[in-house]
C-alpha positions in Angstrom: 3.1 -27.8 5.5 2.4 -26.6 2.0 3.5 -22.3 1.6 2.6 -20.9 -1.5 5.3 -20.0 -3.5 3.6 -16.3 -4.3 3.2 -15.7 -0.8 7.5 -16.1 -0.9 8.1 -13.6 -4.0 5.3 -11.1 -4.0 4.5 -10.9 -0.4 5.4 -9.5 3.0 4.7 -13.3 4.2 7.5 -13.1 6.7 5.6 -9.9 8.7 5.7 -9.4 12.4 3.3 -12.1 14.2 0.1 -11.4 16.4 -0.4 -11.4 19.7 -2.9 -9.8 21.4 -1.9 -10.1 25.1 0.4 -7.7 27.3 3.7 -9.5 27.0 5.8 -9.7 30.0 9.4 -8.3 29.9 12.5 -10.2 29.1 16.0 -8.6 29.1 17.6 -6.6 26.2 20.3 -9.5 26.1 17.4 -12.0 25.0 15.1 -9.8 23.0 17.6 -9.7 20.8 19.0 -13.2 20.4 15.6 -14.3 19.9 15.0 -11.5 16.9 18.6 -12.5 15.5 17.7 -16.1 15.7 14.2 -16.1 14.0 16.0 -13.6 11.5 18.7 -16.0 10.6 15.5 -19.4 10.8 13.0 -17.1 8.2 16.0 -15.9 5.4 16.8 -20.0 5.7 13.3 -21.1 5.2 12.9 -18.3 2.1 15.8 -19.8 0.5 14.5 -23.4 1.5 10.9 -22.6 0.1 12.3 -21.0 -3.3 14.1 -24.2 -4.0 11.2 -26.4 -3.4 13.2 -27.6 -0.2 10.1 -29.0 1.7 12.2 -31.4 4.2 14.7 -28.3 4.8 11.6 -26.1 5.4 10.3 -28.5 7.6 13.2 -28.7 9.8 13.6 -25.0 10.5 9.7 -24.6 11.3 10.6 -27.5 14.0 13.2 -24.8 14.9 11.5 -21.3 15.3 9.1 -23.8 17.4 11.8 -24.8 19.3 12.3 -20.9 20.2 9.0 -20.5 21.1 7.3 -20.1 17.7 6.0 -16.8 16.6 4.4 -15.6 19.7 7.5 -16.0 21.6 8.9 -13.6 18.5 6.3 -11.2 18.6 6.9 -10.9 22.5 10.3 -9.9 21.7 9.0 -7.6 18.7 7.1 -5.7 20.5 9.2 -5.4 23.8 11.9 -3.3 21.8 9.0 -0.8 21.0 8.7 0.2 25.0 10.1 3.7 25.3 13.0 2.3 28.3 14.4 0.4 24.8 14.4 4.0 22.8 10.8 4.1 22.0 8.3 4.3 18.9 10.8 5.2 15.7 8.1 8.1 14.6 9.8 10.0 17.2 12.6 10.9 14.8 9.7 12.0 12.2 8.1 13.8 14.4 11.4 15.7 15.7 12.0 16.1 12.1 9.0 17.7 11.2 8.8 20.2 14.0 8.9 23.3 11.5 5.9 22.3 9.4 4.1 21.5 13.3 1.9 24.7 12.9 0.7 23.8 8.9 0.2 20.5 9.7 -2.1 22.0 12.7 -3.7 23.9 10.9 -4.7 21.4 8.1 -5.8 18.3 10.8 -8.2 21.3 12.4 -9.9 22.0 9.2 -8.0 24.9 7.7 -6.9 23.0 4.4 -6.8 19.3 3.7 -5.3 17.4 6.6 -2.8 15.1 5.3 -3.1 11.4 5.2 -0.7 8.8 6.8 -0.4 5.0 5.4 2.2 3.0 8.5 3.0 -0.4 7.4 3.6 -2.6 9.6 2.0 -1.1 12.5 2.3 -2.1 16.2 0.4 0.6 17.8 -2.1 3.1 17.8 -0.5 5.6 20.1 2.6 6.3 18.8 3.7 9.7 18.5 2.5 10.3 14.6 -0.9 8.8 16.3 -0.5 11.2 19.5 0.3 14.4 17.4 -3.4 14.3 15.8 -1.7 15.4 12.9 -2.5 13.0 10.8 -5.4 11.4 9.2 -4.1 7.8 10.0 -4.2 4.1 8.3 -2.6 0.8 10.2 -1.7 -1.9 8.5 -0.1 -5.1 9.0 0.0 -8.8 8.3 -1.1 -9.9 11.3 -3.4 -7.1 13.1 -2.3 -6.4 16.6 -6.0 -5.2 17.9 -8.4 -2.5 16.5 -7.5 0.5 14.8 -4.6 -1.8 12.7 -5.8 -3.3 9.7 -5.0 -6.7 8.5 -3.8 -5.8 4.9 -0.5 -7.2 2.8 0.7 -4.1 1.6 1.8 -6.1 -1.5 -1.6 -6.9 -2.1 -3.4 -3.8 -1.0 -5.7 -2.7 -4.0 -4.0 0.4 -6.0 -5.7 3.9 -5.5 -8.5 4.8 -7.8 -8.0 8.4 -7.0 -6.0 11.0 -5.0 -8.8 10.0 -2.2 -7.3 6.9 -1.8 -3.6 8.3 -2.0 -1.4 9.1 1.2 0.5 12.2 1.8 3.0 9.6 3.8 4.1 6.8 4.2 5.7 4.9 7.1 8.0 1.9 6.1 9.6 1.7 9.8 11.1 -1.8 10.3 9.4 -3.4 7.2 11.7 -3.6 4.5 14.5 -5.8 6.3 11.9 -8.3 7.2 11.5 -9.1 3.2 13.4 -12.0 2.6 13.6 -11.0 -1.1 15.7 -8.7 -2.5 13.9 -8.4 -5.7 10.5 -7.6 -3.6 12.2 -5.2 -1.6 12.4 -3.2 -4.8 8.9 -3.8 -5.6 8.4 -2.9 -2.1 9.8 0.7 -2.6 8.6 1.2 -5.9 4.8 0.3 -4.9 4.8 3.0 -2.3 4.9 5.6 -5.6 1.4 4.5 -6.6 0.1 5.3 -3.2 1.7 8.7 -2.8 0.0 11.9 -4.3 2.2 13.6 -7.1 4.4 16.4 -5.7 2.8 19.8 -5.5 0.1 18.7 -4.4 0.4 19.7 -0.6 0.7 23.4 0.5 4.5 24.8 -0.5 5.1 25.4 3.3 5.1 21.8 3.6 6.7 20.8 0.2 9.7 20.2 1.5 8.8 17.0 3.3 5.7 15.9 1.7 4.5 13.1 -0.2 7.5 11.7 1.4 8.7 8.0 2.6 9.8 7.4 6.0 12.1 4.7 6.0 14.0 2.9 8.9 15.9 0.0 8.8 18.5 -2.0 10.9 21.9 -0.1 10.7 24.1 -2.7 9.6 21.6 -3.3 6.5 23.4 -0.2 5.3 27.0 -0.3 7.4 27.8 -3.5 7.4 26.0 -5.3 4.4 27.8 -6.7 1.5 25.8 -5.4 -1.3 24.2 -1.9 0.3 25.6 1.7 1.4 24.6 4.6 1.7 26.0 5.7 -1.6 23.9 2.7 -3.6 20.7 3.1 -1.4 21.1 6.7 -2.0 21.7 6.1 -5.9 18.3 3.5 -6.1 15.9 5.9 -4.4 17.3 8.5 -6.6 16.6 6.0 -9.5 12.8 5.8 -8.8 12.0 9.3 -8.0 13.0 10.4 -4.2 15.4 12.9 -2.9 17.2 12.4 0.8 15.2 15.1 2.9 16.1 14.0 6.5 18.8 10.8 7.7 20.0 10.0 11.2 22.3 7.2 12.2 22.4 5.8 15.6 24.4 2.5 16.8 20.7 0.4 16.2 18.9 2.3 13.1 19.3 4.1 10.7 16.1 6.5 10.0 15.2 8.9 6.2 12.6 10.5 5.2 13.0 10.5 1.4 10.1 13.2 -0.6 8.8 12.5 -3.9 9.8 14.1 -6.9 8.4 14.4 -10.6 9.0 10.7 -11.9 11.9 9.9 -14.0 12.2 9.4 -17.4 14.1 6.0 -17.0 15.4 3.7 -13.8 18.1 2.1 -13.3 18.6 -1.4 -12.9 20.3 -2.3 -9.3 21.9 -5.8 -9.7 23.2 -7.7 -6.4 26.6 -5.9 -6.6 29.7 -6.3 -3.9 30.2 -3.1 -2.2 32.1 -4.3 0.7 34.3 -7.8 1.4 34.8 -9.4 4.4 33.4 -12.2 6.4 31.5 -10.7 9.3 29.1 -8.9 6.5 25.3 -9.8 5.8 23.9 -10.1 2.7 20.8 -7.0 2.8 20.5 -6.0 -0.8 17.6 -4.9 -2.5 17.4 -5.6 -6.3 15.7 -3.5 -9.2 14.7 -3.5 -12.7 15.7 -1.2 -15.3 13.1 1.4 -17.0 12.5 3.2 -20.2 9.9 5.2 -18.8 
């Protein structure tokens, strides 16, 4: 089988897989061996695709078959979503935003301009962003899971024209970490700039958390990764133009929302540096390019 190499460097090509059935429950224990496993099989297959590696590739597609291939995955994907396993992660947004609950009323019932949500990587369409009616929402995901969720690459969604087209939020929840390059995962963060409406332009009793970024990733990406913490994550959001509004650490996540500000006059450039030593780390890093402007 024959991947495109562009689909590797400047794509979310390793996105959470379709299914379209009610999956039936399996245990916590095996939900997440099988997510590990397929984890450890895709950052193997990226690496074997980037070198040209086409009988390595092959092999470890035999092996994510051998696990029951990515319906099997998306079974487990979607069983860690079900509120006995802690539930939808725009719980913690919502929680967060519970001062700004009137305004953002208000605005979704016609008294100002209700603001618009862009989730990446959706799964469903009654989450609790979804439930508030807060929102004017837009789903997207590599692989749709059913209407109301459409089938976009983020990567290759078409830039706004306009402020029309621009989002007040978005949701990166679970997204990032399933990049398997660190250089895109930059790209990644920086994209969702163009998408975002410049700051000011939301009522000031909402400033304070919009245009914003909510971001959530796998803890140990930041507490147990050889080349991220929460100093450097902190340091290349900063770089590109967001300020830390909201965090909250728990033994599985680790959940921001991160508002826009006025862009900077240069970025740094993030290198893959050593933070941390020892064997039991992982390797999440994200990468950026430096900027003049």
């Amino acid at each position: 089988m024959t991947i495109k190499k562009k689909r590797v460097t400047k794509s979310l090509a390793h996105g959470r897989p379709p299914t379209l059935q009610k999956p039936k429950s399996i245990s916590r224990q095996a939900t997440k061996a099988l997510i590990n496993a397929h984890h450890v099989l895709e950052k193997r297959k990226a690496q074997a695709v980037s070198k040209g590696d086409t009988v390595q590739q092959i092999a470890i597609d035999k092996e994510i078959a051998a696990l029951g291939g990515i319906e099997k995955y998306q079974q487990a994907s979607l069983q860690g979503q079900r509120n006995d396993r802690g539930g939808d992660s725009s719980r913690v947004l919502m929680e967060w935003l519970k001062p700004v609950h009137p305004a953002l009323k208000e605005a979704s019932q016609g008294a100002g301009r209700p603001l618009r949500m862009l989730e990446v990587g959706a799964l469903s369409t009654t989450n609790e962003c979804s439930k508030s009616r807060f929102f004017s929402m837009q789903r997207i995901d590599l692989n749709s899971q059913g209407e109301g969720i459409m089938q976009q690459d983020f990567m290759e969604r078409p830039l706004p024209k306009d402020d029309s087209e621009r989002f007040d939020i978005i949701s990166l929840s679970l997204v990032l970490n399933f990049v398997p390059d660190a250089r895109v995962r930059g790209d990644m963060l920086l994209r969702t700039l163009e998408f975002l409406v410049q700051p000011g332009n939301v009522d000031t009793e909402l400033q304070k958390f919009f245009p914003s970024l909510f971001l959530v990733l796998p803890a140990p990406c930041v507490t147990n990764s050889r080349y991220m913490d929460e100093s450097r994550l902190e340091a290349i959001m900063t770089s590109i133009g967001y300020i830390k509004t909201e965090y909250k650490l728990t033994q599985k996540l680790v959940y921001y929302l991160w508002t826009r500000t006025n862009k900077p006059a240069s970025r740094t450039k993030f290198a893959k540096t050593q933070v941390r030593t020892g064997g039991s780390r992982n390797n999440f890093a994200i990468l950026l390019n430096g900027s003049s402007g």
